[in-house]
C-alpha positions in Angstrom: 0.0 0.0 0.0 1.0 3.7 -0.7 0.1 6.4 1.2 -0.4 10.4 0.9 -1.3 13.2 3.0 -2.3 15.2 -0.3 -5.8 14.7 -1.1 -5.4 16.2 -4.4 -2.5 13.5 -5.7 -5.3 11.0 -4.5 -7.5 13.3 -7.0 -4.7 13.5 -9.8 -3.9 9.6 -9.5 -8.0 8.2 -9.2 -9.3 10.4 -12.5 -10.5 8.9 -15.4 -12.5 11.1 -16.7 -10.0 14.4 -17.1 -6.8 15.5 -18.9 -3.8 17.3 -17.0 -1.1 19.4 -18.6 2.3 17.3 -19.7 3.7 17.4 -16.5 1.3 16.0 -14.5 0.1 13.5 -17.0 3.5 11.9 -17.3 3.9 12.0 -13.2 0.3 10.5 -12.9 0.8 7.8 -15.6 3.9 7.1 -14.2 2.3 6.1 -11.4 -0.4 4.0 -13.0 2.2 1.7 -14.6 3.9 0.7 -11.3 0.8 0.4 -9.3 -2.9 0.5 -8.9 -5.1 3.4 -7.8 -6.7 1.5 -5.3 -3.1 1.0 -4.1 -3.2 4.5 -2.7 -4.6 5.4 0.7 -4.8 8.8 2.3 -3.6 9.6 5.9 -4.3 12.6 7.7 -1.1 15.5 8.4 -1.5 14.9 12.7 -1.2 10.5 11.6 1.7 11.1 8.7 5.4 10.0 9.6 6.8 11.6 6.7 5.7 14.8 8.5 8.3 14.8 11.3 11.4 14.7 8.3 11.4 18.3 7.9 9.8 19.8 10.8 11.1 20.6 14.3 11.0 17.6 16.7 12.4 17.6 19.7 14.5 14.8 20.9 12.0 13.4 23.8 9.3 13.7 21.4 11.2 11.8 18.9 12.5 8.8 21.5 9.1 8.6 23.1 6.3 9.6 20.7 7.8 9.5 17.5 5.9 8.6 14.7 8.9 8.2 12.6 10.1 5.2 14.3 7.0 3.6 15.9 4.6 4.7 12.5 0.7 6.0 13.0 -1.4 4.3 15.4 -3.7 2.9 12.7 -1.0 0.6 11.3 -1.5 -0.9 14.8 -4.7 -1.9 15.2 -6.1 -5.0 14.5 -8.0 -3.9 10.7 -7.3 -1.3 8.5 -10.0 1.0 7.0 -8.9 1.3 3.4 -10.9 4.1 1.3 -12.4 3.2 -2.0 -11.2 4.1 -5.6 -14.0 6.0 -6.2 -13.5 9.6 -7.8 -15.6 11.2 -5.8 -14.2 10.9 -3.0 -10.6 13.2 -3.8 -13.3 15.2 -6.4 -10.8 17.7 -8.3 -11.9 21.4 -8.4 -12.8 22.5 -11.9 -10.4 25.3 -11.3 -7.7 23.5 -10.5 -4.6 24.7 -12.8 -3.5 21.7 -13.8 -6.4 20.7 -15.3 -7.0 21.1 -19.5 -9.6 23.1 -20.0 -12.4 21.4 -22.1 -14.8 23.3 -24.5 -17.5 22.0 -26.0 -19.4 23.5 -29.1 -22.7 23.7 -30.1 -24.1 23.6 -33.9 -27.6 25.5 -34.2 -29.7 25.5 -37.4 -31.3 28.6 -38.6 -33.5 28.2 -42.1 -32.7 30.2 -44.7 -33.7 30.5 -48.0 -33.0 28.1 -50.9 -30.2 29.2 -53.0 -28.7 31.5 -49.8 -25.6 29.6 -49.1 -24.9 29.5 -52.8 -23.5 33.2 -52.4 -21.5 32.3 -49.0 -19.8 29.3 -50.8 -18.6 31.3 -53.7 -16.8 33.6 -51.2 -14.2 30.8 -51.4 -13.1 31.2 -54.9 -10.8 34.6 -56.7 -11.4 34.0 -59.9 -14.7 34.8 -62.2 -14.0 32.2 -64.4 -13.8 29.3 -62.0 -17.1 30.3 -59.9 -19.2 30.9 -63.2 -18.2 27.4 -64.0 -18.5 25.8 -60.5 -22.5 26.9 -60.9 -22.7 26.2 -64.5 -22.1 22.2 -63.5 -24.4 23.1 -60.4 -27.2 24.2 -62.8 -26.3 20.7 -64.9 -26.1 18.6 -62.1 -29.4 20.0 -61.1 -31.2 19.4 -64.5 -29.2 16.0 -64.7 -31.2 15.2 -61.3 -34.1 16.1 -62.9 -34.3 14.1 -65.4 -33.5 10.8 -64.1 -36.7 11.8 -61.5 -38.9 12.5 -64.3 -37.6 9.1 -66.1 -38.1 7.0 -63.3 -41.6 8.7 -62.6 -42.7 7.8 -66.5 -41.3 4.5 -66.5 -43.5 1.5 -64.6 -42.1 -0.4 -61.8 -41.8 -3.7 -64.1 -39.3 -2.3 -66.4 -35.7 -1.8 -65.5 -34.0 1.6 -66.3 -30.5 1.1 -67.2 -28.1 4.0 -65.4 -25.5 5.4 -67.3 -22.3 7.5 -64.9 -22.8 10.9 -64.7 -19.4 12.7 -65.9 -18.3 15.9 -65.8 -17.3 17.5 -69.4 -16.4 20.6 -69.8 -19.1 23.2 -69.5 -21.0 25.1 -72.8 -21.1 28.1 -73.8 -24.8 28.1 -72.8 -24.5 26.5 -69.7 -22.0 29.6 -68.6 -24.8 31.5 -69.6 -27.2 30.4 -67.2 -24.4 30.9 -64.5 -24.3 34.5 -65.7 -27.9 34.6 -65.0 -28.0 32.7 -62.0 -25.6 34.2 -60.4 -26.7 38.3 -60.4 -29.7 37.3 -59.4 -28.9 36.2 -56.2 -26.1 38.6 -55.7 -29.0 41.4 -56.3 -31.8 39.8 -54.0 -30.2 40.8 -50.7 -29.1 44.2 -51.2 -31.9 45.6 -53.4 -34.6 43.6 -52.0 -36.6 46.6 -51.8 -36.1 48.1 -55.0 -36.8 44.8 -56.9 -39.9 44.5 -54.6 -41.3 47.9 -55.5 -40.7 47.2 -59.1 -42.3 43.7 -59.4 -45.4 45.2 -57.6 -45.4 48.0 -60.5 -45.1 45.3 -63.2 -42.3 47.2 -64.7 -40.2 44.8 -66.8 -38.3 47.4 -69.3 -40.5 46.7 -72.4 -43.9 49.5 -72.0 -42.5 51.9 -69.6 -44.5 54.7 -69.9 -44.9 58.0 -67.5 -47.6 56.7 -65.4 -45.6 53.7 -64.4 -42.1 55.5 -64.0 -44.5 57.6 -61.6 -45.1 55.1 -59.7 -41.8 53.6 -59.2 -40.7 56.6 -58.6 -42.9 57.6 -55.7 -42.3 54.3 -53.6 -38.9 54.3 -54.5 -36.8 56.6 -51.7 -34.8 59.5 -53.6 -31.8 58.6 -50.9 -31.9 54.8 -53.2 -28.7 54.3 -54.9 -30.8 52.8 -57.8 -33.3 56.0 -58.0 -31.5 57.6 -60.6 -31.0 54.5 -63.0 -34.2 54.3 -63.8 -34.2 50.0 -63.1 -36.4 47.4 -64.5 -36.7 43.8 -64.2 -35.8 41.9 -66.9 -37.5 38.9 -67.7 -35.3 36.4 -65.6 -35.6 39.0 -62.6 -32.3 40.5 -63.0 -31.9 44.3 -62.1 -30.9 46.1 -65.2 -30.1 49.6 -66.3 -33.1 51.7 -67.9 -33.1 55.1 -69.5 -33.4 56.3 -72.8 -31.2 54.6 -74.2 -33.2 51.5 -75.1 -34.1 53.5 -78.4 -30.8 53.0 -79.4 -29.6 50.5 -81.9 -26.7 48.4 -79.9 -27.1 44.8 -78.5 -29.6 44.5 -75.6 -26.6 43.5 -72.7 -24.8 47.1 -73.6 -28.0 49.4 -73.5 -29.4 47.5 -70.3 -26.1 46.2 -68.5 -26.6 44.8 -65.3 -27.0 46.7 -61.7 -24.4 45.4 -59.1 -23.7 46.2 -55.6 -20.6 48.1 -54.9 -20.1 46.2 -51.7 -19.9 42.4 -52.5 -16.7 39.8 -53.2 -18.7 38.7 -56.2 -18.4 42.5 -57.7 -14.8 42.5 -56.8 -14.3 39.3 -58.4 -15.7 40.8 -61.6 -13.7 43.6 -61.8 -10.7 41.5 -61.1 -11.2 39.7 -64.0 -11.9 42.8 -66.2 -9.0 44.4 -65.0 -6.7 41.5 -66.0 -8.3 41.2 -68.9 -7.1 45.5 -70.5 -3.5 44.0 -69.3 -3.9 46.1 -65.6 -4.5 49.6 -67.2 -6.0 52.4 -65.5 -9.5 53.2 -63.5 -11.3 54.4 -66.9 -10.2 51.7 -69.5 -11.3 49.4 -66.6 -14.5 50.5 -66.0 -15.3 51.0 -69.6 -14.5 47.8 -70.2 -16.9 46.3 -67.3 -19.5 48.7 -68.2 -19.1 47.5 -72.5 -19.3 44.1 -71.1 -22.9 44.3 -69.4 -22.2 45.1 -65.9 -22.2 48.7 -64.1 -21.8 48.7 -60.7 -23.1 51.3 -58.3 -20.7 54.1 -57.9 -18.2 52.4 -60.4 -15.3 55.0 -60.3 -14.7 54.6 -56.7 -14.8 51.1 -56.3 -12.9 50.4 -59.3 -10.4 53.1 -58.3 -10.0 51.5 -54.7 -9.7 47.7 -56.1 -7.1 49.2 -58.7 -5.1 51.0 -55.5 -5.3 48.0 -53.4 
């Protein structure tokens, strides 16, 4: 048997359940390997030999009640009480110092809408090119879904449908399309939620504005929008476009309409990283006219291209 005065080495050596610094660890499991917890016995400071080493003792006291050479009284009697190996009873103090402290995390859900973590996953990339194509095989993984749905839904139970592997080839011109649609959409939705509200309640899509409904618009619209003087419209796949008059004029539809983006958004900078590489890192206008010449104008343009260029 072993015995300690020190309630919490009875603590330290009797856990199970938590994880000390190096130190201690290597002490305690040290201990483990040459003998058993319930090896270990506590004996109180007044009852413990090993007491009398470094303290004052007088010499009577040592020749005629010394318990360095006659040991406690308990070893004496006829039985022992030995204490359990239970934890509980040396409990260690959560703020004991030589205890690892122990987090535990909790994961909440919170619904949101469908295509919202789209945008937060796209965060992740620096390059136009490669997030236009991550949603383009999205958008054909989707319809790919689709279909083998709407096959198995047609076909009776009887007959077998043979499956063919699904591979990945490199995406179409069209299917980059859809991407470019996809995309502004939901880059719009959040920050002009408002604005495309007002103008889907107005039924103005770009095609028969007249006065009465730029009236309209214009009197739910707030004058302190950043969209009031663009005079938008919805398009007809709900992307926020450019208005004005110059839809009289005879140029391609993306370069009279381009489309409306926030000036505050990574997808934005991503854009205008890719615009800028592409006029060999020239200045803020050639920049910006080339974004704007290639359907996109972005709410207060100069500045933000001017600060992406400075960065």
């Amino acid at each position: 048997m072993f015995w300690t005065d020190s309630q919490l080495v009875l603590g330290y050596i009797r856990n199970n359940a938590r994880c000390f610094h190096v130190f201690v660890a290597n002490r305690v499991q040290q201990i483990r390997d040459s003998s058993s917890p319930s090896q270990w016995q506590h004996v109180r400071t007044e009852e413990n030999p090993a007491d009398e080493a470094p303290r004052e003792v007088s010499p009577r006291n040592l020749v005629k009640n010394s318990h360095w050479l006659k040991g406690p009284p308990f070893l004496w009697e006829q039985t022992i009480t030995y204490q359990g190996e239970e934890e509980t009873a040396f409990a260690l103090s959560l703020g004991d110092p030589e205890l690892k402290k122990t987090w535990v995390l909790a994961t909440t859900g919170s619904q949101r809408e469908e295509m919202a973590p789209i945008l937060k996953r796209l965060e992740y990339f620096s390059d136009w090119n490669c997030a236009r194509k991550v949603i383009a095989i999205c958008l054909r993984l989707k319809h790919h879904t689709r279909s083998i749905s709407s096959e198995k839904s047609s076909t009776s139970k009887t007959t077998k449908v043979e499956k063919s592997p699904f591979t990945v080839p490199a995406s179409t011109v069209d299917e980059m399309r859809q991407a470019e649609i996809v995309i502004p959409r939901l880059l719009q939705s959040e920050p002009f939620e408002k604005e495309m509200r007002i103008l889907r309640s107005c039924a103005i899509d770009g095609s028969a504005m007249d006065r009465d409904l730029a009236k309209q618009r214009n009197s739910s619209m707030k004058t302190t929008s950043s969209l009031y003087q663009l005079d938008p419209f919805l398009d007809s796949h709900g992307i926020l476009r450019l208005g004005g008059r110059i839809k009289r004029a005879d140029v391609p539809y993306d370069l009279k309409h381009p489309v409306i983006l926030p000036k505050k958004s990574h997808i934005t900078e991503l854009i205008i990283r890719h615009y800028h590489h592409r006029v060999e890192h020239q200045g803020r206008g050639i920049t910006l006219n080339s974004l704007q010449s290639s359907r996109y104008w972005v709410i207060g343009g100069t500045s933000v291209v001017g600060n992406f260029i400075s960065k």
